[in-house]
C-alpha positions in Angstrom: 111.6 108.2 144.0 111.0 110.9 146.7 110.9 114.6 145.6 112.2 117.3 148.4 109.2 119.7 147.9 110.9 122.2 150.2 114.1 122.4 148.4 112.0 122.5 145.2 110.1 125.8 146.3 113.3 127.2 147.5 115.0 127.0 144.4 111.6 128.4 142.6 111.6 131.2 145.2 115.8 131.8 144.4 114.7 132.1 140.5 111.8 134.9 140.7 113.8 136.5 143.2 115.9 137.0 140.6 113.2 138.9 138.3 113.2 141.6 140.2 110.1 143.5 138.4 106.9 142.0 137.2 107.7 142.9 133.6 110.6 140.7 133.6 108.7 137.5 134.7 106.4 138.4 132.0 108.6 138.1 129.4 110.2 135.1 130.8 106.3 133.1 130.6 105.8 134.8 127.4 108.9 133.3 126.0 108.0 129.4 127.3 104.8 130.1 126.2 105.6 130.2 122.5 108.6 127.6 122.9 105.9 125.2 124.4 103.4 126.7 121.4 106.1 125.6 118.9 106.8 122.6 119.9 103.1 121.6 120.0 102.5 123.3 116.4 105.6 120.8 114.9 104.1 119.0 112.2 106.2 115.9 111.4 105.6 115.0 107.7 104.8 111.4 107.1 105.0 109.4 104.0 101.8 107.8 103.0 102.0 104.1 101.6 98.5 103.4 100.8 95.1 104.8 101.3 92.9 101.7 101.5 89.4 100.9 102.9 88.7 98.4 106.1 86.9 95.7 105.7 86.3 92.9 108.0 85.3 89.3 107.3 85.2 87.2 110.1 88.1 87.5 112.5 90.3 89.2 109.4 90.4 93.1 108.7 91.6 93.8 105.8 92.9 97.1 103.8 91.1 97.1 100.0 93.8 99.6 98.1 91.3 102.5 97.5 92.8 102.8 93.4 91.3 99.1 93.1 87.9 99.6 95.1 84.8 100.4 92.4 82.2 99.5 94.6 80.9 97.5 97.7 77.0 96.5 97.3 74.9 93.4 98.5 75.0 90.6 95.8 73.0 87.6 95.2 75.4 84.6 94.8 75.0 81.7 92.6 76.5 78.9 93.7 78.6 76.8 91.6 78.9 73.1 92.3 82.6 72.0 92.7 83.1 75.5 93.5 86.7 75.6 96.0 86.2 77.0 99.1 87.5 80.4 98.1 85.6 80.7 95.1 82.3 80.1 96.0 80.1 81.6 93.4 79.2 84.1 90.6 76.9 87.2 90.8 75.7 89.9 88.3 77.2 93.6 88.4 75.6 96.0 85.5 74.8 92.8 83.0 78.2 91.2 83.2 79.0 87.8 85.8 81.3 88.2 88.1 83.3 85.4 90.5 82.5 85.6 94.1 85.9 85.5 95.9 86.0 84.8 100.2 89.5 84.8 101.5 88.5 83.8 104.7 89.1 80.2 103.9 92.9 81.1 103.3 93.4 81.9 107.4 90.6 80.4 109.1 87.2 78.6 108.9 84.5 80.2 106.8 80.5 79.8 107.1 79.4 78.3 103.9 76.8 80.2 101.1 73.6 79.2 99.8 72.7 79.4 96.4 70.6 83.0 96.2 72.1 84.2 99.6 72.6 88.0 99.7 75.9 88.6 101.1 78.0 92.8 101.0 80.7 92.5 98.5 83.6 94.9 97.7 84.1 94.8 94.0 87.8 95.2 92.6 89.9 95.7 89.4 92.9 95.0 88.4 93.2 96.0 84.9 90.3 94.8 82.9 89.6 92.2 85.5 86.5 92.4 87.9 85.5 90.0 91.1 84.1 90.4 94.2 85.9 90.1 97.9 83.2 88.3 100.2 83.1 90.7 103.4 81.0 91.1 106.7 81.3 95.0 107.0 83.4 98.3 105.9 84.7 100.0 108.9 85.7 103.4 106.5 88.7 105.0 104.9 91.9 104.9 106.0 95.5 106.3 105.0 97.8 103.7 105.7 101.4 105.1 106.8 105.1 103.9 106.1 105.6 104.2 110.0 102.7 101.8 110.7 103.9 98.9 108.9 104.9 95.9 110.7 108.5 95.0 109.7 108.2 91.8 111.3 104.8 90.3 109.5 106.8 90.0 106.3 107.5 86.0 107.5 103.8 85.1 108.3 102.1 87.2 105.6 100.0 85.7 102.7 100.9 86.6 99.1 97.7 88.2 98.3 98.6 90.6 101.5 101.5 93.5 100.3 101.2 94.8 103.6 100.5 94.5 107.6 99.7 97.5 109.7 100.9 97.2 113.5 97.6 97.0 114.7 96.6 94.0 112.3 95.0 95.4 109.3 96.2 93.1 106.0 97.0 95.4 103.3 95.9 93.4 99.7 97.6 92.9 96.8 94.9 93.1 94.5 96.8 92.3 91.3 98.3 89.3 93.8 94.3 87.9 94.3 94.0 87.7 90.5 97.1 85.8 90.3 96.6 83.3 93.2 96.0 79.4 91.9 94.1 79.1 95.1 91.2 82.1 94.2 90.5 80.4 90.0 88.1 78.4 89.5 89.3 74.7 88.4 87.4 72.4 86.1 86.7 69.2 87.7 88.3 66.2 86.7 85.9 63.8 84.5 86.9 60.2 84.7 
């Protein structure tokens, strides 16, 4: 694309020829002025779905609903023999024992725990039910938006995730992790 300078300036030229005082192309600059001022100052309202905190673990980032979040802290685990990959242990929280969840195992591989390894957990509730999420790091706050969700991850999604942000941060279901087969401890089979 080429752009005829000259025929540019003359029709610029033509224009303030036209505003015959300075006065006149004041006004004219004042009014763009506050068109371009409104147009910058338009506030488009936009619905809220979630306010969550990011986490990572692993490769994974995940969104913790903020409404289900009580705490995130550095646990000691105990391990539990037989213990599935997803469930890997128990810890104490305020004199009660709590199951150690990691959801890493669900998408990916997952470095194994120790018994009496410290690892950061985020502590959640759903209703009178408490367990930890096994994470790496928080990355902070976040206010999730209805124009951020990816329409298209509702095929490859996980049922414990309710949503998938555009730029790849899982959304939980936290009543959905409670539920799950896959994160309950199972008694092992005696023969």
């Amino acid at each position: 694309m080429t752009v005829d300078f000259d025929a540019l300036r003359a029709r610029l030229g033509a224009s303030f020829e036209r505003l015959d005082d300075a006065a006149n192309v004041e006004r004219v600059l004042r009014a763009r002025a506050r068109s371009a001022a409104a147009r910058a100052l338009e506030v488009v309202e936009r619905e809220v779905v979630a306010g969550v905190v990011v986490v990572r673990r692993a490769r994974s980032t995940w969104g913790i609903p903020m409404a289900s979040l009580e705490e995130v802290r550095e646990v000691l685990v105990t391990r539990l023999p037989h213990a599935s990959p997803t469930v890997v242990g128990l810890f104490h929280r305020r004199g009660q024992i709590a199951s150690l969840v990691d959801l890493q195992p669900l998408v990916g591989p997952s470095d194994a725990l120790g018994h009496g390894d410290r690892v950061l957990v985020a502590v959640v509730r759903s209703g009178s039910h408490v367990l930890g999420l096994r994470i790496d790091e928080v990355v902070g706050p976040r206010d999730v938006y209805a124009d951020e969700v990816d329409a298209a991850s509702v095929e490859r999604r996980l049922a414990i995730v309710a949503r998938v942000t555009r730029d790849c941060v899982e959304i939980l279901d936290v009543p959905a992790i409670f539920e799950a087969r896959a994160l309950r401890l199972e008694a092992p089979h005696v023969r």
